[in-house]
C-alpha positions as CSV (number, residue, x, y, z in Angstrom):
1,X,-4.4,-2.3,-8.1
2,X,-5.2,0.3,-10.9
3,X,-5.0,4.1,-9.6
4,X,-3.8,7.3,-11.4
5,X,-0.1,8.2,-10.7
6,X,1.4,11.5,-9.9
7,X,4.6,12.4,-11.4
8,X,6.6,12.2,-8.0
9,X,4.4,8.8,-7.6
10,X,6.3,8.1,-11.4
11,X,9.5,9.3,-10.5
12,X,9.5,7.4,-6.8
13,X,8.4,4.1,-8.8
14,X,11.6,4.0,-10.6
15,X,13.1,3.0,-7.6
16,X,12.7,-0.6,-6.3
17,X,13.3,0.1,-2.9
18,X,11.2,2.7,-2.8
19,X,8.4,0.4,-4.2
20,X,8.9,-2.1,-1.4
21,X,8.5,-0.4,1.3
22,X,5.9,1.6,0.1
23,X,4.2,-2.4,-1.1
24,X,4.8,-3.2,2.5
25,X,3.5,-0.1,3.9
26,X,0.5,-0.4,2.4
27,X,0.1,-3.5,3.2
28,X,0.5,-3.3,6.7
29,X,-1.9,-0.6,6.9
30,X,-4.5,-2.5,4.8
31,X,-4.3,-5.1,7.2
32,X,-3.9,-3.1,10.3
33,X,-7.6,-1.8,9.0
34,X,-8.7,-4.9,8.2
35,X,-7.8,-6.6,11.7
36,X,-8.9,-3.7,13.7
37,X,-11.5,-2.0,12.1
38,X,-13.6,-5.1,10.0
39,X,-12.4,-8.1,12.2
40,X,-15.7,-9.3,11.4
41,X,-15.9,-9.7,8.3
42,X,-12.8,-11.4,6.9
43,X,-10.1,-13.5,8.9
């Protein structure tokens, strides 16, 4: 995952928990869209 980072998104990366949950955050939400939204296409 390659996207431009903000200097709060720096400063918020320097701690690991932080990161984690965010990681799990987005991947919840990824696959909440994925599940709801495109069932279809991928399982």
């Amino acid at each position: 995952m390659t996207k431009k980072i903000s200097k709060s998104e720096h400063s918020k990366m320097q701690n690991p928990i932080i990161q984690f949950f965010k990681y799990i955050f987005l991947s919840l939400k990824i696959l909440g869209i994925v599940a709801g939204g495109h069932g279809g296409t991928r399982k």
